[in-house]
N, C-alpha and C positions, 0 to 999 in steps of 0.2 A: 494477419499479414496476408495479402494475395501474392499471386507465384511469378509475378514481376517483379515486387519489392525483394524480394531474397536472394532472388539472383543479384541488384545492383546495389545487395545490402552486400553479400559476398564480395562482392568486384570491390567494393572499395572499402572492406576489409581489408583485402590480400595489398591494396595499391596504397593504402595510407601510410605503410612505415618506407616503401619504396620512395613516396612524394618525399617523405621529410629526409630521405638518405641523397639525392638526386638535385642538382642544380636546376630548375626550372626556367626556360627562357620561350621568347617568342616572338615573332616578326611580321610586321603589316609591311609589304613594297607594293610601289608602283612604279611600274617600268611603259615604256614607249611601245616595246615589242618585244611579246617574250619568245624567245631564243635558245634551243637546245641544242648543242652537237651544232651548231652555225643555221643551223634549220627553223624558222617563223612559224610559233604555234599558232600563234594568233593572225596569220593574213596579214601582219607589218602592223597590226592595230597594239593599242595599250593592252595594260594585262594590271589585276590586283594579284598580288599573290600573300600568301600568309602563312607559318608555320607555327609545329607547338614542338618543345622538344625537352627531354631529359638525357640530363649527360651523369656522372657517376664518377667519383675520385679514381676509380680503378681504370677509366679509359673506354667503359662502354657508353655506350647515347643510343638512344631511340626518337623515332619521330614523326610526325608526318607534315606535310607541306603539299598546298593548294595552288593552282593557279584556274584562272580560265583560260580557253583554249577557240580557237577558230579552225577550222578542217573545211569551210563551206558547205558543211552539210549540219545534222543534229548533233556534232560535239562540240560542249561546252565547259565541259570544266575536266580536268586530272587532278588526279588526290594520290602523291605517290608514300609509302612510308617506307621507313629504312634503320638499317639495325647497323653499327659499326662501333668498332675502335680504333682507338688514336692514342699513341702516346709521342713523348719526347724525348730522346737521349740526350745525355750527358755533356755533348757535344754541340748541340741547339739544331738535332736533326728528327724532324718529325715524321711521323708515319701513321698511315689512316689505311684500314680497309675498312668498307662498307657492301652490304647490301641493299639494294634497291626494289621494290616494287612498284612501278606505275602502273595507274589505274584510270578507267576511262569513264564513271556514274553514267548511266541512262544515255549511253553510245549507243543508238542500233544499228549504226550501218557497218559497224564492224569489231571484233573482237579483239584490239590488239593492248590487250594488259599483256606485261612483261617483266620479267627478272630482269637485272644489271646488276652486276658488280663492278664493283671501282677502286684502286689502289692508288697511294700516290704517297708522295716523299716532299719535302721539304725543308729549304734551312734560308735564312736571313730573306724573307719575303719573298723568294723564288720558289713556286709548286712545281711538281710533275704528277699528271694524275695518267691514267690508263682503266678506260674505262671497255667493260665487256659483257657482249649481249647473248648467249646463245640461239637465241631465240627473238630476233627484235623486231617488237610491233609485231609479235603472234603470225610472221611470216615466212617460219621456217629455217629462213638466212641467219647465219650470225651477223652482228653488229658491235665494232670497234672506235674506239675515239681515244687517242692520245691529246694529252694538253698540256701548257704550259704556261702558269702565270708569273706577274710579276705583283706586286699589292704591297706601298709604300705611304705610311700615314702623312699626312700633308700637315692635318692640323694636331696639335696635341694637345 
């Protein structure tokens, strides 16, 4: 055995009983223009974006999720991952915090990976989220974004 196999013999030692405990899902979109905080990653152009994710009976999920990106310059893609829990009371009131890390691959014109955390509450297809940056886009400033959805199935 060389001293690469052992390590990704280990790794998915430790993750095997995890995969079979863990809801497993994943998502291919395409959108027109991808859009964070009301802000055009992409220059107003389309975007794939894709995620992988495990969620867990007790309320935790992990994950990570891709998109490409436009800045006009050499950034092309973000790859953010994120750790939270979520559950639901009694009452059909839910609640999620999450942590975020976005990440900028083979950025050089600027350094701006960042922490987010995000909170939010919900009940009969109405969110509130509050999302908070210390630090947003590695520029010092904090960064805040409240939100509010609505999300009603059409077809069933």
């Amino acid at each position: 055995m060389n001293k690469k196999t052992i390590p990704a013999f280990l790794i998915s030692f430790i993750l095997a009983p995890l995969a079979n405990a863990a809801d497993l899902s994943s998502t291919v979109t395409f959108v027109s223009d991808y859009r964070y905080h009301g802000i055009s990653l992409t220059a107003g152009d389309p975007a794939v974006q894709a995620s992988i994710d495990a969620s867990f009976d007790n309320g935790i999920y992990f994950g990570a999720w891709g998109s490409n990106v436009d800045f006009g310059d050499d950034a092309n893609l973000e790859v953010d991952y994120y750790v939270g829990y979520s559950n639901e009371l009694e009452n059909g009131i839910g609640y999620n915090l999450t942590a975020l890390y976005y990440t900028y691959p083979g950025y050089e014109a600027a350094d701006i990976d960042y922490v987010e955390f995000s909170s939010g509450v919900s009940f009969k297809g109405f969110s509130v989220y509050y999302n908070y940056a210390d630090d947003y886009v590695n520029t010092g400033e904090s960064g805040q974004y409240l939100g509010l959805d609505f999300t009603h199935e059409i077809i069933h």
